[in-house]
C-alpha angles and dihedrals in degrees: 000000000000135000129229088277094068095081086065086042098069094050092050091050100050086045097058081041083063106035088044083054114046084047088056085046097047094225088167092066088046094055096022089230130080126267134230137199116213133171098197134123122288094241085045098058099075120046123214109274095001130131119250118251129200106259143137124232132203116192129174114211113160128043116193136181111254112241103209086054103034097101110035126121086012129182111049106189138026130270083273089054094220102088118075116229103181142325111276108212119232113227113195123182103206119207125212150196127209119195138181121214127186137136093211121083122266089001092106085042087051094042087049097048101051093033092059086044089058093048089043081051097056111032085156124061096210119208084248094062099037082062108040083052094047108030110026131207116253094031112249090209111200103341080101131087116259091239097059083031085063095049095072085075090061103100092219093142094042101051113112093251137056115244104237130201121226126181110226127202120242123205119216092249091055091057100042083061096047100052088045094048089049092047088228136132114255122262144175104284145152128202131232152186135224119200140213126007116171109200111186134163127230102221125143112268137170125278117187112223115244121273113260103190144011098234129330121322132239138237094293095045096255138140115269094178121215131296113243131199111180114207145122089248119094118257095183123044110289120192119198103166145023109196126177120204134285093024096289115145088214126059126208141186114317100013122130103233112214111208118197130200149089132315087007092146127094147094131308097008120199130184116212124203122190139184124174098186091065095020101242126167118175141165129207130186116224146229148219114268121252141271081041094231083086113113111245085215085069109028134030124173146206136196119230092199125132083019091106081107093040117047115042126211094288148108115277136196109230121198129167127227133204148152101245132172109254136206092297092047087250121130122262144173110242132188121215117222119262133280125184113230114190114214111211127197109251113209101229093187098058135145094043139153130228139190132222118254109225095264090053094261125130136194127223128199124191135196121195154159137267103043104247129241144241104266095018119127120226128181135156124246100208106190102309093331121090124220130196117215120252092237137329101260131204095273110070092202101065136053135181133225136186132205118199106200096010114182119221126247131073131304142186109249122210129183116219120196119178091333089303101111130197117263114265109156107085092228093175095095140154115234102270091033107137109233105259137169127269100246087249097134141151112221111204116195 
């Protein structure tokens, strides 16, 4: 594959096609001036106050993913996103503009002409002619600029496929906008692509070493295979649903989680939690579901109580894990999938009732559960109106608010921490129940 240099190799390539062809061709005898080859910007070619030479000019102004490579060797790294799997490559389409400049008549018509034939000529960069452009034969040495010196680093000719080149038509609108943007008089021009350039590091990753066996081997060291059951019920611990309690979508401290799925049942039954934006790591064990009719092969469940310290306000991963007899009847520790289990912050003070200060003003404290965490974020929804608290004290249990101009009546009152708010719709309803508020207001006299 290539290396970051391949993009400018390109460019460097198409630009000595050209130059090497226009000088077969004796393009020189044809104008009666000389001819140059630049790959500069459109608004860079012709200098203020400068004649116009006859000259040819490549730019490339747009690049683009290739579709058809875009998604091979994905992904790169593993769920965790620190281990490197493999090297994605990056494939990369480059688009082109070709432009012819003279002052004289006919020249620009003359440029453009030979210069499409050329391209028409050589759909295809082969890996001869990337060389002989990027790394000549005999070496110049350092009569070339570093930068061109550099390109012959890139691995252009070594990368897995050929760079071809398309014509692309242009409508009149596209180039409109593309002489304006780039502030330049408009010339005789067609545009191209170069496809594809496959960009990719060489960096360590991980390789998996081949697999050896299908399942344990016997006496003799041989390959017993694995034992199949084909089925739609689980085998291996499935989880479907994580539900906390009451019908809320989000659990907090204290609650009793009920997890429902599939092969849930077996000895010795642990509930993980994980978290890897505050690093947490913890293990339940779990229980068995209420009210206790409920089968352990479907539902398991955890309490979240005395975690207030442990879990922060956050979003958490929650597998199950149990010994279970596997295809052979012989005991094994199994690992459910993953669920997410959003832990939400509980107001322990509310309802409550607070008094004006003389200027209006009033003061709220409140107390709440989990503890919050360094670098996390925790204002007050009062009714519609967000506050922000006057400073995150020495208790993280307990903010501050304070209201200028604060009119008087009752409002719901909502924690957000860190976009994540306390429960305040009742959701554990009989069928007919009207829709109603949790009684977690704030009473300003």
């Amino acid at each position: 594959m290539s290396t970051a240099l391949a993009i400018a190799g390109v460019t460097a390539v198409l630009r000595d096609l050209l130059n090497d062809g226009l000088i077969n061709h004796d393009i020189s005898s044809v104008l009666g001036s000389s001819v140059t080859v630049s790959v500069q910007a459109p608004d860079r070619v012709v200098a203020a106050n400068a004649a116009e030479a006859s000259q040819l000019n490549l730019f490339m102004y747009l690049v683009t993913p290739n579709p058809g490579w875009r998604n091979e060797g994905l992904p790169g790294r593993d769920g965790s996103g620190r281990a490197r799997l493999s090297n994605p490559p990056l494939a990369l389409d480059l688009h082109y503009l070709l432009s012819a400049y003279s002052g004289a008549d006919l020249h620009a018509e003359i440029l453009l002409g030979y210069a499409m034939q050329l391209l028409h000529e050589t759909p295809v960069l082969t890996r001869a002619a990337i060389r002989a452009a990027l790394v000549p034969s005999p070496p110049v040495g350092n009569t070339l600029p570093p930068a061109l010196r550099a390109l012959a680093d890139s691995g252009l000719a070594e990368q897995l496929e050929l760079i071809k080149i398309t014509p692309v038509v242009q409508t009149n609108e596209e180039l409109s906008k593309f002489w304006t943007a780039t502030q330049s008089h408009l010339r005789p021009s067609a545009a191209y692509t170069a496809s594809v350039v496959l960009i990719q590091a060489q960096q360590p990753a991980r390789s998996a070493l081949p697999v050896l066996t299908r399942g344990p081997r016997d006496a003799q060291g041989r390959e017993t295979g694995i034992a199949v059951q084909p089925g739609l019920e689980a085998r291996l611990p499935l989880l479907t649903r994580a539900a906390p309690p009451a019908g809320q979508t989000m659990a907090g401290i204290g609650d009793l989680v009920v997890l429902h799925g599939q092969a849930l049942d077996g000895a010795d039954r642990r509930v993980r939690l994980e978290s890897d934006m505050w690093q947490v790591a913890l293990e339940i064990a779990a229980e068995p579901a209420q009210p206790p009719d409920r089968p352990a092969a479907t539902t398991a469940a955890f309490s979240l109580a005395g975690l207030a310290v442990a879990l922060p306000v956050g979003i958490y991963r929650v597998t199950l894990d149990a010994t279970r007899p596997d295809m052979l009847n012989q005991p094994k520790r199994m690992s459910s999938n993953r669920l997410a289990l959003t832990l939400a912050p509980r107001i322990t003070n509310l309802p409550q009732t607070v008094a004006r200060a003389g200027d209006g003003s009033t003061t709220i404290t409140l107390q709440f559960t989990p503890e919050l965490r360094s670098g996390q974020r925790a204002t007050l929804v009062l009714g519609s109106n967000e506050v922000a608290p006057l400073a995150t004290g020495a208790t993280p249990t307990s903010l501050q608010f304070r209201i200028p101009g604060a009119v008087p009546g009752s409002y719901l009152a909502r924690l957000r921490v860190d976009g994540i708010e306390s429960p305040i719709v009742d959701m554990d309803l009989s069928p007919g129940d009207a829709p109603h508020f949790l009684n977690l207001a704030v009473s300003i006299t």
